[in-house]
PASEBA-1860 file (N, C-alpha, C; in nm, 3 decimals):
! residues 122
1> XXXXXXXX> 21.932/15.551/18.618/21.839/15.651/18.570/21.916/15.778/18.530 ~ 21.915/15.858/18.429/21.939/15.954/18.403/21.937/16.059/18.502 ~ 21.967/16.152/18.457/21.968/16.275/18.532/21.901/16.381/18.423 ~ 21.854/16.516/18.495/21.789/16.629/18.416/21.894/16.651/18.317 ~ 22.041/16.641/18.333/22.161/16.732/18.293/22.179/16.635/18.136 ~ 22.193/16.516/18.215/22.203/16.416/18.076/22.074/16.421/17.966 ~ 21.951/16.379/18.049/21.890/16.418/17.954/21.856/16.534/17.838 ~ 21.912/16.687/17.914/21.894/16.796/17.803/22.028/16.789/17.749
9> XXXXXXXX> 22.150/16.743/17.771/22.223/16.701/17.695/22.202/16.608/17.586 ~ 22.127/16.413/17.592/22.095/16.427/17.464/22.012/16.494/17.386 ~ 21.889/16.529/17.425/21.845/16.668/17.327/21.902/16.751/17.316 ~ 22.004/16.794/17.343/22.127/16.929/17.235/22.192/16.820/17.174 ~ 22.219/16.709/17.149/22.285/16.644/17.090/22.290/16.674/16.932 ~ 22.418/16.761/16.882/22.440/16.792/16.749/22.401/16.690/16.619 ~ 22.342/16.728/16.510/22.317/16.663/16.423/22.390/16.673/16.311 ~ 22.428/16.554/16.255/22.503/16.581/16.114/22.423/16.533/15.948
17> XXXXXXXX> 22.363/16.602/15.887/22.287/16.614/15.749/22.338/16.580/15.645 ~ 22.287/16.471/15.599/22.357/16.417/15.476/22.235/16.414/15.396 ~ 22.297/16.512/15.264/22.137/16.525/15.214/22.072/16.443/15.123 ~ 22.146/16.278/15.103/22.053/16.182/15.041/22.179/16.073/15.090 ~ 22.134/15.951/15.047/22.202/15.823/15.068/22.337/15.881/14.964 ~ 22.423/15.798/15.002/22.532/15.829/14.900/22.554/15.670/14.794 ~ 22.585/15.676/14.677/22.701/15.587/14.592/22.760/15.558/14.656 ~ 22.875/15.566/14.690/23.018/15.527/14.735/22.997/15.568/14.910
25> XXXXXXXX> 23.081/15.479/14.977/23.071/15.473/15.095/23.075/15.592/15.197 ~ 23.000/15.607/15.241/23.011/15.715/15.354/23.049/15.639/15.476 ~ 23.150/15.716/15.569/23.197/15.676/15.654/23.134/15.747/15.773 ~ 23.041/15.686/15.823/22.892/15.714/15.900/22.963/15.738/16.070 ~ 23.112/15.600/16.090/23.134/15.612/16.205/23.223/15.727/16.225 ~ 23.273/15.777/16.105/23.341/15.891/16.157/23.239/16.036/16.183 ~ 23.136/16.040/16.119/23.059/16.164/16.116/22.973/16.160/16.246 ~ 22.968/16.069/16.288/22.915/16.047/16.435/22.963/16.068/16.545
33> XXXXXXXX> 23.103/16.158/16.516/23.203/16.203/16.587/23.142/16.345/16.618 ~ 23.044/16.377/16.493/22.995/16.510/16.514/22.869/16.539/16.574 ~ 22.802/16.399/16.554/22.655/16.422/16.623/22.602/16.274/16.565 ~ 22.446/16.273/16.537/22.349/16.218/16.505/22.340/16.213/16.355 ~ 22.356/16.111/16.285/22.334/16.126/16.119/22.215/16.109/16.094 ~ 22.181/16.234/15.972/22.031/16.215/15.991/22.039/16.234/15.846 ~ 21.958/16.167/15.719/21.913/16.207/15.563/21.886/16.320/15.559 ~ 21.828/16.411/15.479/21.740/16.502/15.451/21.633/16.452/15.385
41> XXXXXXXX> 21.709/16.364/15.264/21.633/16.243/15.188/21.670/16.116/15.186 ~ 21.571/16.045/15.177/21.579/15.892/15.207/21.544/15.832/15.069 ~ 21.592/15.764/15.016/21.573/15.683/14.856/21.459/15.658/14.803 ~ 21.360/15.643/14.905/21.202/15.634/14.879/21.135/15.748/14.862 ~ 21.189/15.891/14.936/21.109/16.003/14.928/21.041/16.018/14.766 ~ 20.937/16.125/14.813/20.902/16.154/14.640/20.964/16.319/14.660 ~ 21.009/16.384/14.567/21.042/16.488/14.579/21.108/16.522/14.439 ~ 21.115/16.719/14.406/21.110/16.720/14.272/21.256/16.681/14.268
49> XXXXXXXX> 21.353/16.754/14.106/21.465/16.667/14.052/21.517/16.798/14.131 ~ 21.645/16.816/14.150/21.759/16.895/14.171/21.781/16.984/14.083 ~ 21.743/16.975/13.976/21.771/17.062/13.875/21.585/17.186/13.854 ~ 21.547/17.142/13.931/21.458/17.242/13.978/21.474/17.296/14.105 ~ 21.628/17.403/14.081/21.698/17.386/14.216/21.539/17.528/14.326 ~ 21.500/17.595/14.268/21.415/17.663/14.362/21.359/17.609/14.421 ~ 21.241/17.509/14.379/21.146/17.405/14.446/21.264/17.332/14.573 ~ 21.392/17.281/14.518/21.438/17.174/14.613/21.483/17.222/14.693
57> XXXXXXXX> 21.550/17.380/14.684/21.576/17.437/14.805/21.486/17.476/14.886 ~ 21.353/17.504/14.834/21.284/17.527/14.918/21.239/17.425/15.030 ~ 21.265/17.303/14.920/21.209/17.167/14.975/21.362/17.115/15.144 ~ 21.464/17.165/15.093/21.577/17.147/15.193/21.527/17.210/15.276 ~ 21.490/17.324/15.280/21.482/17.395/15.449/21.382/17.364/15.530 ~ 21.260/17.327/15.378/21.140/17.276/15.499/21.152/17.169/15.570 ~ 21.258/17.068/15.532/21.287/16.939/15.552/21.399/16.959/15.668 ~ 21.489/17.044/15.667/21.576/17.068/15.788/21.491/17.162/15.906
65> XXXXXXXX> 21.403/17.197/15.860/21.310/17.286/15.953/21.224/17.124/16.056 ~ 21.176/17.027/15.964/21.096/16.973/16.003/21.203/16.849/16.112 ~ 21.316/16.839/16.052/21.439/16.780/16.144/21.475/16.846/16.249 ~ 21.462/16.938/16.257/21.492/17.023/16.413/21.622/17.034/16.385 ~ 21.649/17.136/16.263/21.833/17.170/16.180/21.854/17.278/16.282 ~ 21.928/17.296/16.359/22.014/17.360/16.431/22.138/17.475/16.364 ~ 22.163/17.574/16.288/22.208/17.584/16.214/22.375/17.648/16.268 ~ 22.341/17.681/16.438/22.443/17.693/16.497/22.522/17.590/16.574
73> XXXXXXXX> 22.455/17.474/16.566/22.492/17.353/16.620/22.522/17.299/16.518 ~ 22.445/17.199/16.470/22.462/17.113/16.369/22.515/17.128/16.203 ~ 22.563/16.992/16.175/22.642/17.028/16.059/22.588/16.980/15.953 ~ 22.600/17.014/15.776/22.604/16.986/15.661/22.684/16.896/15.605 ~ 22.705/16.762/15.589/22.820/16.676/15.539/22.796/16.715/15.401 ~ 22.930/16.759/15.364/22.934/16.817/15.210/22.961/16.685/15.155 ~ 22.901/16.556/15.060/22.943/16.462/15.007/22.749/16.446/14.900 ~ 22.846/16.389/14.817/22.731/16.310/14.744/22.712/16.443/14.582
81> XXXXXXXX> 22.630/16.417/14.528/22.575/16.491/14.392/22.610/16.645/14.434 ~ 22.672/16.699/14.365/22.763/16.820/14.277/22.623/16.925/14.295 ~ 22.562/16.887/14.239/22.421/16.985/14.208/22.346/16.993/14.337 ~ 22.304/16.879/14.379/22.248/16.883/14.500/22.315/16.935/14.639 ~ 22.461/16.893/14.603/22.542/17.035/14.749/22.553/17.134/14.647 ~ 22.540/17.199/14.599/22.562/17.371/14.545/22.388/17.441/14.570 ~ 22.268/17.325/14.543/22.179/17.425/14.526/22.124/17.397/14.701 ~ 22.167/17.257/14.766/22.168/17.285/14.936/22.227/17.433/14.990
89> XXXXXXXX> 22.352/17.417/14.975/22.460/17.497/15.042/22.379/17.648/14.987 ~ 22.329/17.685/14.912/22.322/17.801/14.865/22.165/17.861/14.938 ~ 22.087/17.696/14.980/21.973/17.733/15.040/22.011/17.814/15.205 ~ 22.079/17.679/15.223/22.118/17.741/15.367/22.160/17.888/15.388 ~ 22.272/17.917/15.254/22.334/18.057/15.286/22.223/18.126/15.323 ~ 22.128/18.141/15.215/22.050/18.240/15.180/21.914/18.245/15.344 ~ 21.918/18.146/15.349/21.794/18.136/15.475/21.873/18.172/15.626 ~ 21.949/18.101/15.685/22.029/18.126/15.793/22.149/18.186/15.775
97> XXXXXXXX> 22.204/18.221/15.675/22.358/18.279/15.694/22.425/18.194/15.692 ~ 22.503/18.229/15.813/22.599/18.105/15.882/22.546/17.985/15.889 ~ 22.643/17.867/15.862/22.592/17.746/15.920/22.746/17.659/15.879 ~ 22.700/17.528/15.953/22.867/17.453/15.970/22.809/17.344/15.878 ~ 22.951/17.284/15.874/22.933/17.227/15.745/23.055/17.072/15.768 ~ 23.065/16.983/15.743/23.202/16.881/15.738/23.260/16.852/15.561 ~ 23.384/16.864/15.573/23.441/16.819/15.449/23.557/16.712/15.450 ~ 23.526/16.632/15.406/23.599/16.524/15.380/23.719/16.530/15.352
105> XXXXXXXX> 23.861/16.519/15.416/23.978/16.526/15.377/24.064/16.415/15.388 ~ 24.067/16.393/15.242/24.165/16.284/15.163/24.263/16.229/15.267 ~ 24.345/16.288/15.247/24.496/16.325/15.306/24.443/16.256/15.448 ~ 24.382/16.269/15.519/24.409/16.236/15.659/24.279/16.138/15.676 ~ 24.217/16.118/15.531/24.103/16.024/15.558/23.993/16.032/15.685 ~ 23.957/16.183/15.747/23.839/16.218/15.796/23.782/16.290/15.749 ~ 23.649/16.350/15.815/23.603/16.471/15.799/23.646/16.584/15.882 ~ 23.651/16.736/15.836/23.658/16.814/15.910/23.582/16.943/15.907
113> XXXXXXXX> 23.543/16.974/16.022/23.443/17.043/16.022/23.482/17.192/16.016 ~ 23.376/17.307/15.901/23.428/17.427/15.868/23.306/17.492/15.850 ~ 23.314/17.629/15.910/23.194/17.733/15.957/23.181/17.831/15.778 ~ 23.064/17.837/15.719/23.056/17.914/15.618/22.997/18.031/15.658 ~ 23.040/18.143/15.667/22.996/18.263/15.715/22.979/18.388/15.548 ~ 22.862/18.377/15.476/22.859/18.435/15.369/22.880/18.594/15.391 ~ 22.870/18.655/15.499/22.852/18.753/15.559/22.987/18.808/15.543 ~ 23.098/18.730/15.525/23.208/18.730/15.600/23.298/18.814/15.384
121> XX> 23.238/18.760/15.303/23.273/18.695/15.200/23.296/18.860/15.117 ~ 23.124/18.960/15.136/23.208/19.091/15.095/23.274/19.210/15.132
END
């Protein structure tokens, strides 16, 4: 049987956001190093195009709001559509500030995880 300690440990259990299925392989067992992989979007959702980036950002936060997005815990896997991480990443800035983020590095073939602090920037 669990304990109180374990149990509110897995509920803090960090989450990692990948904000749609990807093309090309995502390496799921390494990002699970960081937490819980969770979509934002799932291939079936209905939701507008990306290029109506106001609506979709709006649509990201309500959707990380409705995930229980942690923005001091949990992370952003930067991978997948160009448009869709610039008009994400720019939601987040603008709503929480800070928030963490993983980037994929070639060279050593993981992810690694990096704090965006816009605050920091002027």
């Amino acid at each position: 049987m669990k304990s109180n300690d374990d149990v509110a440990q897995t509920l803090k259990k960090p989450k990692v956001f990948v904000i749609e299925p990807t093309r090309k392989e995502l390496h799921v067992d390494r990002l699970q190093a960081y937490g819980d992989v969770k979509f934002i979007f799932e291939p079936n959702d209905r939701r507008c195009s990306v290029f109506q980036h106001d609506q979709f950002g709006r649509l990201v936060i309500d959707r990380l709001n409705e995930l229980s997005y942690d923005h001091n815990a949990d992370h952003l896997c930067i991978v997948g559509s160009v448009v869709a991480i610039v008009v994400t990443v720019t939601a987040l800035a603008q709503h929480f500030g800070r928030f963490n983020a993983l980037i994929f590095d070639a060279i050593n073939a993981n992810y690694v995880p990096r704090t965006f602090d816009p605050t920091l920037w002027s």
